[in-house]
Backbone as numpy.savetxt, mean C-alpha at the origin, in Angstrom:
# Nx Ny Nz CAx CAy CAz Cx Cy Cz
33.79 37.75 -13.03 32.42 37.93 -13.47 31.78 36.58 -13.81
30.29 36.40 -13.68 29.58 35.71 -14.10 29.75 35.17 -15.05
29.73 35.85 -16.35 30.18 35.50 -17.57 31.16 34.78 -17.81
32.35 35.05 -17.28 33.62 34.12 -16.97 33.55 32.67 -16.55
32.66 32.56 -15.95 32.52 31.34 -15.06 32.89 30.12 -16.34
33.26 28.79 -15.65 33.03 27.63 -16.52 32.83 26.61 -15.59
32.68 26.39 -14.52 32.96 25.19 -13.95 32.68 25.77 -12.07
32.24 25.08 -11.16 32.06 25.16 -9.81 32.01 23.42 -9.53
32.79 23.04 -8.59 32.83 22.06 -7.77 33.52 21.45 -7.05
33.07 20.87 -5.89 33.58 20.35 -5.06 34.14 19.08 -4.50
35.46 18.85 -3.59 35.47 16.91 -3.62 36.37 17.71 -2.43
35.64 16.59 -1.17 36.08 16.69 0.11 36.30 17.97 0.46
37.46 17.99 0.73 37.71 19.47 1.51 38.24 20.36 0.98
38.16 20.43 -0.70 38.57 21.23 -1.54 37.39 21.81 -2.82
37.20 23.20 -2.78 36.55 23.62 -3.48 36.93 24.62 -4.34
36.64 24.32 -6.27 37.54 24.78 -7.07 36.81 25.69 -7.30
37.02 26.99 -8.75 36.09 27.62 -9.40 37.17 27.57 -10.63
36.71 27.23 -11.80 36.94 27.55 -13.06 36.49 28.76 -13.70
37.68 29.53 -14.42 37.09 30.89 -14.95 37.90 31.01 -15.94
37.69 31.65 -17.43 37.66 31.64 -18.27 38.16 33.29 -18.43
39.64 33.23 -18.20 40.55 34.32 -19.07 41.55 34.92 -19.39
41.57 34.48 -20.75 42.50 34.30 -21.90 43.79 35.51 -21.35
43.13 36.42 -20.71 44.17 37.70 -20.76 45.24 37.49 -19.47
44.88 36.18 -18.56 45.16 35.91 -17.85 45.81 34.52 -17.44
47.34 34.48 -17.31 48.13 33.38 -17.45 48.90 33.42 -15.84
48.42 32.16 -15.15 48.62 31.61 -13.75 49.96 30.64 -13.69
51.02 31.03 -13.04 51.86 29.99 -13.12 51.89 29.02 -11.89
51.34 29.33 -10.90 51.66 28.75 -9.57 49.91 27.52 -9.75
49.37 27.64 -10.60 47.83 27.13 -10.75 47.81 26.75 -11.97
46.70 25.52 -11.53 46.41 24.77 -13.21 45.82 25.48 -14.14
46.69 25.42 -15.48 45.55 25.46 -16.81 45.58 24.59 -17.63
44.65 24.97 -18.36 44.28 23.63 -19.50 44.43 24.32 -20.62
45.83 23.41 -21.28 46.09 23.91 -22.80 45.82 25.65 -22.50
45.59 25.88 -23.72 45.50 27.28 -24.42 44.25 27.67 -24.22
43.46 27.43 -23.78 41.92 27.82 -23.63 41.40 29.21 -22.47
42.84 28.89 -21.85 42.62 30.05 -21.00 41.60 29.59 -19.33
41.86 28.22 -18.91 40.84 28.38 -18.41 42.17 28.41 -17.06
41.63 29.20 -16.18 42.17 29.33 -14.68 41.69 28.50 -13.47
42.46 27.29 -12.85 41.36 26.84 -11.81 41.88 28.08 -10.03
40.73 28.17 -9.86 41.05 28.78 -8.36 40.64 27.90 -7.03
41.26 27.35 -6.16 40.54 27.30 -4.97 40.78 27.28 -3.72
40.20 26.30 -2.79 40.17 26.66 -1.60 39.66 25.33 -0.74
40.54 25.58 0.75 40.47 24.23 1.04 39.61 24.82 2.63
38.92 23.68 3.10 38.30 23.57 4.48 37.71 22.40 4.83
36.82 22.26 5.87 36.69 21.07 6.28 35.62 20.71 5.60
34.72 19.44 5.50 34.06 18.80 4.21 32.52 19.83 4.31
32.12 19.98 5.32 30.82 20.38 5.42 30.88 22.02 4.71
31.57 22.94 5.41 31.87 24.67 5.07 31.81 24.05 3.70
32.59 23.70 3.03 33.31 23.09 1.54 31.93 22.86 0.48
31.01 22.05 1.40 30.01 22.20 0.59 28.82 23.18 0.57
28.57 23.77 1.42 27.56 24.86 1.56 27.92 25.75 1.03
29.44 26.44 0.81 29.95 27.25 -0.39 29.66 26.66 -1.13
29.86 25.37 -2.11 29.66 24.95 -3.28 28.15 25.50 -3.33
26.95 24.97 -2.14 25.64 25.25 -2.89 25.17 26.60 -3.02
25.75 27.58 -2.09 25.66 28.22 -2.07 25.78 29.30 -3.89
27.56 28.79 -3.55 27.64 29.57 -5.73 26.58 28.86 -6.55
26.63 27.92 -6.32 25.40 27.03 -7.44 24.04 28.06 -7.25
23.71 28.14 -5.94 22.42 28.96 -6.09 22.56 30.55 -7.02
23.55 30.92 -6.23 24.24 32.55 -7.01 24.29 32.33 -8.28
24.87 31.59 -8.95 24.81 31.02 -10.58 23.79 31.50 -10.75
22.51 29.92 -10.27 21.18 30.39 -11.43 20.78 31.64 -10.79
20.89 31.81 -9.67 20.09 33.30 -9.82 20.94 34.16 -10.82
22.21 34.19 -11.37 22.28 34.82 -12.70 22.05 34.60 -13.73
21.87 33.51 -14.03 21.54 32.63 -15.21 19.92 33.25 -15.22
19.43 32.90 -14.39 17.58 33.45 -14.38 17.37 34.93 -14.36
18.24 35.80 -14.25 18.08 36.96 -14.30 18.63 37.77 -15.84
19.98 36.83 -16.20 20.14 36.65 -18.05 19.10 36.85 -18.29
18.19 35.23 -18.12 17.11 34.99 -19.01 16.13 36.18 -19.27
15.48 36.67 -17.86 14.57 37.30 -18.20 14.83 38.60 -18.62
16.24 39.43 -18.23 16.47 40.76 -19.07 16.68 40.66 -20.73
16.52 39.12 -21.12 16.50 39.18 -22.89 15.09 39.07 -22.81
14.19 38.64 -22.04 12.76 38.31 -22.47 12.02 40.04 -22.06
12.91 41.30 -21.59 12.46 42.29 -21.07 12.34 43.03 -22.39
11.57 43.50 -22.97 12.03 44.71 -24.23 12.11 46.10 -23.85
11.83 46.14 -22.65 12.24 48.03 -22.10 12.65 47.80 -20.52
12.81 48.73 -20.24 13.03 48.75 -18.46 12.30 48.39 -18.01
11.95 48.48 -16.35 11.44 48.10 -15.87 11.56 48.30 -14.72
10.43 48.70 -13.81 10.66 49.14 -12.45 11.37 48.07 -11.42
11.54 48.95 -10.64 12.13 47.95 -8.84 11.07 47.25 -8.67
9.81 47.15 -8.46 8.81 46.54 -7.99 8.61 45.30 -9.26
8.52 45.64 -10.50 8.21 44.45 -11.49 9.53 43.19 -11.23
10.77 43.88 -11.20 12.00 43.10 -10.74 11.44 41.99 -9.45
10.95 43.13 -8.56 11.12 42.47 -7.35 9.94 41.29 -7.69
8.54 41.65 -8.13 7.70 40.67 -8.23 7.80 39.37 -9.11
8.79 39.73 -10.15 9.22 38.31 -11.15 10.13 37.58 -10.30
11.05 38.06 -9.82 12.15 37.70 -8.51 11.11 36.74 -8.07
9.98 37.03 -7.29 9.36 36.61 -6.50 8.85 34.89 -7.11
8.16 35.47 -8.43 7.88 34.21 -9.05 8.97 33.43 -9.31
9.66 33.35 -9.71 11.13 32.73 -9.32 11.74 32.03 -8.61
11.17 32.21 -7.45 11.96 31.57 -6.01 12.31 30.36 -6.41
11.75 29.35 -6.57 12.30 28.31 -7.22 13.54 27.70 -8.29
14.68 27.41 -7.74 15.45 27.41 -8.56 15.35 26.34 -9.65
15.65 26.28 -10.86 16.16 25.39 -11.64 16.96 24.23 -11.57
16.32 23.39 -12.10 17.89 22.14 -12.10 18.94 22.40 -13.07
19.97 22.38 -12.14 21.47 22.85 -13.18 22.04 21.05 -13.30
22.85 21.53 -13.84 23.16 19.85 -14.92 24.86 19.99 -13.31
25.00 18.86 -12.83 26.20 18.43 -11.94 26.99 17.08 -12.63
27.98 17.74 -12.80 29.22 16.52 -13.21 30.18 16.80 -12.26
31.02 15.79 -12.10 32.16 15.86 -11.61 33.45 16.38 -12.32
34.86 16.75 -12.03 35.94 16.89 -12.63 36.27 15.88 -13.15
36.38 14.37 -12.70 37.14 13.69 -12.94 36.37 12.85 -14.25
34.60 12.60 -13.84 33.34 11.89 -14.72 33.14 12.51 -14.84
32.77 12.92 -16.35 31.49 14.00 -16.88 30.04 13.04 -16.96
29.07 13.80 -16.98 27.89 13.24 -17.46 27.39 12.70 -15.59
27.82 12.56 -14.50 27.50 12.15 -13.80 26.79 12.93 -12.47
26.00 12.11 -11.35 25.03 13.01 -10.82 26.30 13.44 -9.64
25.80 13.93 -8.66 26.71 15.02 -7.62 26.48 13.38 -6.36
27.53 13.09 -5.89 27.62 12.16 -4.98 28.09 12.81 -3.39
28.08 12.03 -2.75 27.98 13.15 -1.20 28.98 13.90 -0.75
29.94 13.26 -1.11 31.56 13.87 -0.96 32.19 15.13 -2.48
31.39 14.96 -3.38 31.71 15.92 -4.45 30.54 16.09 -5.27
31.14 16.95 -6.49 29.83 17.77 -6.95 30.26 18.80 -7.67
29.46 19.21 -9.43 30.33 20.46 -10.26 29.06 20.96 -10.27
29.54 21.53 -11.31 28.20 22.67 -12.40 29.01 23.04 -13.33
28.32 22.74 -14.08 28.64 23.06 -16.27 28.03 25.00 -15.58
28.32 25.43 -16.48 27.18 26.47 -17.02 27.23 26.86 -18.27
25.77 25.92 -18.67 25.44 25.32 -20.12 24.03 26.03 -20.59
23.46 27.00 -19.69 22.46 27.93 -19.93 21.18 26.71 -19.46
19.96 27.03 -19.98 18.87 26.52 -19.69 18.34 25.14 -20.33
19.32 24.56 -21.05 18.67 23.49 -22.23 18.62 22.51 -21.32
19.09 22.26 -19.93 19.17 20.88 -19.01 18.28 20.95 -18.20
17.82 22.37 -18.02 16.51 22.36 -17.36 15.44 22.42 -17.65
15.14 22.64 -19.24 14.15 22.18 -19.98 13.64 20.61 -20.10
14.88 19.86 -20.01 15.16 18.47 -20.42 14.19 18.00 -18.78
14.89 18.40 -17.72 14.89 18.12 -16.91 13.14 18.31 -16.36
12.31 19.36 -16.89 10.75 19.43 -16.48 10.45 18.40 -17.22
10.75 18.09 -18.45 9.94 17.17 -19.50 9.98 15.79 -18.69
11.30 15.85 -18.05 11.32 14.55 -17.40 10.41 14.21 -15.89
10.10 15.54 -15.58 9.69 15.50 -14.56 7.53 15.27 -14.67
7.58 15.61 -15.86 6.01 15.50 -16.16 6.03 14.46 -17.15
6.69 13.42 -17.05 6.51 12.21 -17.84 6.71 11.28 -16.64
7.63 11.41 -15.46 7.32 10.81 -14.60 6.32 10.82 -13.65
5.60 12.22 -13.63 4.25 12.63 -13.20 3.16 11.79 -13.32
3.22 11.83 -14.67 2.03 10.78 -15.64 2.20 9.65 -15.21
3.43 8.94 -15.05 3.41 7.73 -14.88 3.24 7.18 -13.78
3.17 8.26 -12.76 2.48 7.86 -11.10 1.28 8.22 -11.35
0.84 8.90 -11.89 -0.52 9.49 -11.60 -1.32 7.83 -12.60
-0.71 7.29 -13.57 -1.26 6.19 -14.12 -1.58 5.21 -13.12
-0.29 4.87 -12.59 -0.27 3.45 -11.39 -1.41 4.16 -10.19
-1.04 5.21 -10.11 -2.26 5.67 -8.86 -3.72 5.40 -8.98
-4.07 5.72 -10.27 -5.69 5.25 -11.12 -5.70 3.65 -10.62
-4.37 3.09 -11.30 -4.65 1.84 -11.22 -5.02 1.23 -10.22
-3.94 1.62 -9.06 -4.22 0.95 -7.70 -5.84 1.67 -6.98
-6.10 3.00 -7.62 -7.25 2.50 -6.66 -8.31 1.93 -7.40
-8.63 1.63 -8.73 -9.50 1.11 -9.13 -9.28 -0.52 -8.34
-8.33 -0.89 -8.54 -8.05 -2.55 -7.57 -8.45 -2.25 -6.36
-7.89 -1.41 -5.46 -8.78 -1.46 -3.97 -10.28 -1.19 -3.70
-10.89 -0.44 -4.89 -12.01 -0.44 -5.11 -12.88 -2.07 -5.11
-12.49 -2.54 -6.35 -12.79 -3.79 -6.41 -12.34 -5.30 -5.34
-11.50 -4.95 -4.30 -11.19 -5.70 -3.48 -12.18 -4.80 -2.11
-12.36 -4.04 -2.24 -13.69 -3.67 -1.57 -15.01 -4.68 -1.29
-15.09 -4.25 -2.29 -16.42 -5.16 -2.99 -16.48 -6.35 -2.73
-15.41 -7.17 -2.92 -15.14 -8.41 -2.74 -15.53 -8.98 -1.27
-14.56 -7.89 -0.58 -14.97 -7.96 1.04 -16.42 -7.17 1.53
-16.91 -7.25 1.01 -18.41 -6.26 1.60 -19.15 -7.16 1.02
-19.13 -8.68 0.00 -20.07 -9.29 -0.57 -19.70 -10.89 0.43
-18.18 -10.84 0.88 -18.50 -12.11 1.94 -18.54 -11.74 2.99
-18.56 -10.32 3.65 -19.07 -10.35 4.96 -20.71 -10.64 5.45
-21.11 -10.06 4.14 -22.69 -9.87 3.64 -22.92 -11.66 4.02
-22.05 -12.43 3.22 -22.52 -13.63 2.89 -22.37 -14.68 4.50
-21.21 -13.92 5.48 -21.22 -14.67 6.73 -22.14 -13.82 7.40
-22.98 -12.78 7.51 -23.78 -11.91 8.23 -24.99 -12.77 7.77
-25.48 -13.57 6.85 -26.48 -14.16 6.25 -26.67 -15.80 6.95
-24.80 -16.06 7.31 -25.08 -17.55 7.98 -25.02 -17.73 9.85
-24.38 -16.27 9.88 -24.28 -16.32 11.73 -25.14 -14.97 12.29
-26.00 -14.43 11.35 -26.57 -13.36 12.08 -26.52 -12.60 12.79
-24.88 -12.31 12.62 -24.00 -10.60 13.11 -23.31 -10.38 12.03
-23.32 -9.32 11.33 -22.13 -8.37 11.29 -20.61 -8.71 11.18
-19.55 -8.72 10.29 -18.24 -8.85 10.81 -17.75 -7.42 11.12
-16.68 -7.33 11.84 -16.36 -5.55 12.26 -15.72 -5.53 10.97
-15.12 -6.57 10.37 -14.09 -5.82 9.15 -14.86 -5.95 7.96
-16.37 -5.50 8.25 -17.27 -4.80 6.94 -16.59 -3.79 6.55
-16.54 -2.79 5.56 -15.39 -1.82 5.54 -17.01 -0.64 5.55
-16.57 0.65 6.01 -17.82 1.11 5.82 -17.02 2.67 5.68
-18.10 3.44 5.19 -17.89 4.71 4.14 -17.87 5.94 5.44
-17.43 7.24 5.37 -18.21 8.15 6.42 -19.28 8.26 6.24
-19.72 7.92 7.99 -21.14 8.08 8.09 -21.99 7.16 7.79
-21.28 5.88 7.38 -22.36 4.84 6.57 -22.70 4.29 7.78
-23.73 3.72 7.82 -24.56 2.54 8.53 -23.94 1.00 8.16
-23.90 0.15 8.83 -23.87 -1.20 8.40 -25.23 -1.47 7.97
-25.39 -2.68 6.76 -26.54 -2.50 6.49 -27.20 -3.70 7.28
-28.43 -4.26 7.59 -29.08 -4.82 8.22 -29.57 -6.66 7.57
-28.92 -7.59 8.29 -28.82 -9.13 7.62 -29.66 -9.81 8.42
-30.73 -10.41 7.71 -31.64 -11.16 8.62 -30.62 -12.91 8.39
-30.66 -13.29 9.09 -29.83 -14.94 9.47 -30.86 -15.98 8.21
-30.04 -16.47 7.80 -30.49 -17.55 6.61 -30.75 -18.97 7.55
-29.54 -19.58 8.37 -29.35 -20.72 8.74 -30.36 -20.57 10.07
-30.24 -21.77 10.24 -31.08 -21.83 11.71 -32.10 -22.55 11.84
-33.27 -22.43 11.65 -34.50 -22.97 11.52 -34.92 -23.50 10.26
-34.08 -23.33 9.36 -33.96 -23.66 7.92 -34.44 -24.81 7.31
-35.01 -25.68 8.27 -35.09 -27.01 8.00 -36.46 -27.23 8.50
-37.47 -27.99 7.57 -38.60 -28.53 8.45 -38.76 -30.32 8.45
-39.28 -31.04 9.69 -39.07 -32.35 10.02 -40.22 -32.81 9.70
-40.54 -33.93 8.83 -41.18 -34.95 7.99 -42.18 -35.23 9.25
-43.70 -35.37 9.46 -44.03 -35.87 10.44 -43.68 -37.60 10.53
-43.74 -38.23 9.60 -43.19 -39.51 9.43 -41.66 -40.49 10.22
-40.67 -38.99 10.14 -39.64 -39.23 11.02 -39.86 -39.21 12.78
-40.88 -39.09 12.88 -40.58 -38.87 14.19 -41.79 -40.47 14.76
-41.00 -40.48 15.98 -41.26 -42.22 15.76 -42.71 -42.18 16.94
-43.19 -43.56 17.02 -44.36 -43.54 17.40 -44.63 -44.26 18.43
-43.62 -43.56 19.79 -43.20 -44.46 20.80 -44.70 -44.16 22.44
-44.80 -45.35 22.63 -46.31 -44.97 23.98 -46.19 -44.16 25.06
-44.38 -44.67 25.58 -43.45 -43.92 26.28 -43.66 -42.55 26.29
-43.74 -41.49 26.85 -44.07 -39.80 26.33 -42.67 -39.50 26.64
-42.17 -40.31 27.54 -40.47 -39.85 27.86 -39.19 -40.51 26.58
-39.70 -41.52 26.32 -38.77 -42.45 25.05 -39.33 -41.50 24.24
-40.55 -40.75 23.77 -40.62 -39.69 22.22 -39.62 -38.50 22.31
-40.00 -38.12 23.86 -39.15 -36.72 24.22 -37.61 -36.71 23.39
-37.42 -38.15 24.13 -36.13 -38.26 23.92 -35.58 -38.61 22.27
-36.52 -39.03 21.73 -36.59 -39.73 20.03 -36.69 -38.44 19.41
-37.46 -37.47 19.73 -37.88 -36.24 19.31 -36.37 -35.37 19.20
-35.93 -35.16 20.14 -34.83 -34.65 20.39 -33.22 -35.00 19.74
-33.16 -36.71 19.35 -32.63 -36.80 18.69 -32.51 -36.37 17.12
-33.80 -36.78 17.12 -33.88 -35.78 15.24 -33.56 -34.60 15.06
-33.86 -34.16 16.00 -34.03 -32.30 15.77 -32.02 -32.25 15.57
-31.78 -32.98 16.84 -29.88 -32.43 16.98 -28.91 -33.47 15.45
-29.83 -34.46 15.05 -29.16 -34.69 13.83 -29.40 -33.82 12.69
-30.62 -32.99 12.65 -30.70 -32.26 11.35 -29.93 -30.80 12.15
-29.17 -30.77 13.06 -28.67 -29.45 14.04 -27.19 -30.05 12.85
-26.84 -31.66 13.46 -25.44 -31.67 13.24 -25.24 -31.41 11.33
-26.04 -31.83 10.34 -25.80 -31.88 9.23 -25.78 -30.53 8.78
-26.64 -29.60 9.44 -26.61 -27.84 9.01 -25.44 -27.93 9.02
-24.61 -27.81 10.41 -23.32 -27.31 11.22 -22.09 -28.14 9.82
-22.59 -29.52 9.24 -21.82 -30.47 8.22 -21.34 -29.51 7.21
-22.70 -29.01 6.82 -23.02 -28.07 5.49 -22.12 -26.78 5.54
-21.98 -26.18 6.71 -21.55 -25.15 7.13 -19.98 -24.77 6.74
-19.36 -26.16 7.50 -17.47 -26.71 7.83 -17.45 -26.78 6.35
-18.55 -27.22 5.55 -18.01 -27.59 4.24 -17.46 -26.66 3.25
-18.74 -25.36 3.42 -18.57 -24.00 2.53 -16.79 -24.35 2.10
-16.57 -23.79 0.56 -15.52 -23.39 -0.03 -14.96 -21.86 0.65
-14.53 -21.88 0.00 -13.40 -20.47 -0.22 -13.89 -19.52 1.54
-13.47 -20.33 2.62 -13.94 -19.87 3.54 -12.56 -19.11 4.15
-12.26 -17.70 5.32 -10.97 -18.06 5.73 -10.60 -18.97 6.84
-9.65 -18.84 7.58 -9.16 -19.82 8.50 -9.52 -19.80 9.50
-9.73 -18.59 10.09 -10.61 -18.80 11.35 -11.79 -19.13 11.57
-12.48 -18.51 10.31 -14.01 -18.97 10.19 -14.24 -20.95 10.07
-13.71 -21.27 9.55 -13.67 -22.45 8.92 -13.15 -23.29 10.09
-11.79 -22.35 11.00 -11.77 -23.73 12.17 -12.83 -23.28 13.28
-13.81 -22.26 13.32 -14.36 -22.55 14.38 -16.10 -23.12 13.64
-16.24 -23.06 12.40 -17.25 -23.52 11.94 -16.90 -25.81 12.02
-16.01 -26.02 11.71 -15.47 -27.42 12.13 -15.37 -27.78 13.79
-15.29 -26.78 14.46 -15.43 -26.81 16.04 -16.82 -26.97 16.61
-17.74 -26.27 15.87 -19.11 -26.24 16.03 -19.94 -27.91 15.26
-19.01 -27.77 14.22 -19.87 -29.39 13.65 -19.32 -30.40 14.89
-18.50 -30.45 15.47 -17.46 -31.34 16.97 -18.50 -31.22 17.80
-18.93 -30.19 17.91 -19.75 -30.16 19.07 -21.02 -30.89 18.93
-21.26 -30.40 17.85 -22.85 -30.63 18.01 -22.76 -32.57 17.44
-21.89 -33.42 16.94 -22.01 -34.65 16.50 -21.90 -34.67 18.41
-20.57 -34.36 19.35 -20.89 -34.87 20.27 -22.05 -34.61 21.20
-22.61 -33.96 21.12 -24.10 -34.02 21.51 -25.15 -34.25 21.01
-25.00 -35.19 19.96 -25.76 -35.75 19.24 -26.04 -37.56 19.83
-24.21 -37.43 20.09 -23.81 -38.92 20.66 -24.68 -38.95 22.38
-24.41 -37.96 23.24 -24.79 -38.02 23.99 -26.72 -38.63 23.97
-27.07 -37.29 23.80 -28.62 -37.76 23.66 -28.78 -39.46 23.08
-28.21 -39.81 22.23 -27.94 -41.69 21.78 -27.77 -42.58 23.33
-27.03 -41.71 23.96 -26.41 -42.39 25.01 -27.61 -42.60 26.02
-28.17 -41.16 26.19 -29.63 -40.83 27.44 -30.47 -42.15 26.90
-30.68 -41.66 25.49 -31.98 -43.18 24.93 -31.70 -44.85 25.17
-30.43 -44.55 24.78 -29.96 -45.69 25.15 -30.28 -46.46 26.84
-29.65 -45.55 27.73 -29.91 -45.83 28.71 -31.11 -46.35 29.26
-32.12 -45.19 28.76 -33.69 -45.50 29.14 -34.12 -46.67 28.72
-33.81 -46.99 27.77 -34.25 -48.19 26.86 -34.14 -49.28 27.70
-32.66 -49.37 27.90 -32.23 -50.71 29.08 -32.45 -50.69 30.57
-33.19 -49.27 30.77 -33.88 -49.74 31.76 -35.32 -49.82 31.91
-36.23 -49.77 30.72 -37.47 -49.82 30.94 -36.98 -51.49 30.23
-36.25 -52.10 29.80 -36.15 -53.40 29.59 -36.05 -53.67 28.04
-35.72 -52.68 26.90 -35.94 -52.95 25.24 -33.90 -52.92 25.22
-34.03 -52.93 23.40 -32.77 -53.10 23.73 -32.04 -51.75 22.68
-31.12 -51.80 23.15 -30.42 -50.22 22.68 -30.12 -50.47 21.42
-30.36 -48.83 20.97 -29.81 -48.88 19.41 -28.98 -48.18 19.16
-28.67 -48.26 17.31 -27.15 -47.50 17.17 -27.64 -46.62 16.16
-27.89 -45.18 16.44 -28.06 -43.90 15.19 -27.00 -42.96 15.00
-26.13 -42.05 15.70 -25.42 -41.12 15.65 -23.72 -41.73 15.27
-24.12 -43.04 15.82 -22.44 -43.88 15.54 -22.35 -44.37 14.29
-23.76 -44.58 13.31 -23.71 -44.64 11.43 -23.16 -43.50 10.82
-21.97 -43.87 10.18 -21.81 -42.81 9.30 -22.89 -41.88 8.31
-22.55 -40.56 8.70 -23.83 -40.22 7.80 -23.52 -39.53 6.83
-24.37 -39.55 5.46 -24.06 -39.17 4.29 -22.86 -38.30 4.00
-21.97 -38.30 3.40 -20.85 -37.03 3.21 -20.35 -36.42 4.12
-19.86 -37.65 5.26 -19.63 -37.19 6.96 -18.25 -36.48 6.41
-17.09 -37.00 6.17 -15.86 -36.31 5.96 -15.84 -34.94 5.53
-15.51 -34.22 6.09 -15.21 -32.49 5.50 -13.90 -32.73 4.65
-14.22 -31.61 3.61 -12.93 -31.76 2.80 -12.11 -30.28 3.46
């Protein structure tokens, strides 16, 4: 009987049952002291060995849970109320697993017991289970309030490169259904030229060309301004330094066209794009 029980478990290919009675003295089988306890078992290969073990373990609490609730019953009770608490039930309990040899320890793959110590380990055992609840459900708050705010982060410098190159990055992060929102270009035309700078040559082809130089030096110092930005990432930053390359060497060029013209309408060449200019080094 149920009641009898003390002990179920398993190690390799041997599976015991402990039972509890006194009226009953085994000579060919272990007992312990005077207590009466009888071990019984049975040997097979490791797998059978354990699916019996889970098997009684399940049979247990389903007696153990059926104890419980005929003390919580104060009268009979139909087949159908049985069957419907049954039902709520399905779920078994955590039963407390020690080994024969360690007490106190969890069920490892090759072995595995059961106390039957009534319900106080599975009380223990929800409390533990809704304190570890809480404590994911805490870190879970946490982490998304951080991805929230690393959101943000990224939706305020895409904003801020959509403002200097006048597209869009794809890794805007966007909501269902959201729209990207719409960035008119900051850089570009950003600059207006002094009428004073521009020189006051008779030539209409030497201005063209004088003209043109100014415009691509205030081109190269934007592009300066640009390479310089801080906290930029790596790709942005080496192709914003690729773009300042370019545009100094076509800055040099046009030097070169004037140049040329110069020595052949007969004046003599000058040197502008080859002066270092203000805060040339990128850091």
């Amino acid at each position: 009987q149920w009641k009898q029980l003390e002990n179920l478990y398993f190690r390799e290919k041997k599976f015991a049952v402990e039972v509890h009675d006194p009226r009953r003295i085994s000579v060919s089988r272990r007992t312990f002291g005077q207590s009466g306890l009888v071990v019984q078992t049975w040997y097979a290969n490791t797998s059978l060995i354990k699916s019996i073990w889970v098997m009684a373990i399940s049979q247990h609490q389903f007696y153990l849970d059926r104890k419980q609730s005929k003390a919580k019953i104060p009268s009979a009770r139909s087949l159908d109320d049985i069957a419907m608490d049954l039902t709520e039930m399905g779920t078994p309990k955590v039963s407390k697993l020690v080994t024969l040899e360690a007490k106190n320890q969890l069920i490892m793959a090759s072995n595995g017991s059961l106390i039957s110590s009534g319900s106080q380990d599975s009380e223990v055992s929800e409390e533990q289970k809704k304190e570890k609840i809480m404590e994911l459900k805490k870190k879970e708050k946490l982490l998304q309030e951080k991805l929230l705010q690393k959101v943000e982060e990224l939706k305020k410098i895409c904003l801020r490169e959509a403002e200097l190159t006048g597209k869009m990055p794809k890794e805007y992060p966007l909501g269902a259904g959201e729209e990207p929102p719409q960035v008119r270009r900051r850089v570009g035309t950003a600059f207006k030229l002094d009428d004073n700078l521009l020189p006051s040559e008779e030539d209409p082809t030497l201005q063209d060309l004088e003209s043109n130089f100014i415009i691509h030096q205030k081109l190269v110092e934007a592009a300066k301004k640009l390479a310089s930005e801080p906290d930029l990432c790596k790709n942005v930053k080496k192709k914003r330094k690729q773009e300042y390359a370019d545009a100094v060497k076509k800055l040099q060029e046009i030097e070169n066209s004037i140049n040329e013209y110069r020595i052949k309408c007969g004046k003599k060449p000058t040197q502008k794009s080859t002066l270092p200019l203000p805060g040339e080094r990128i850091p």
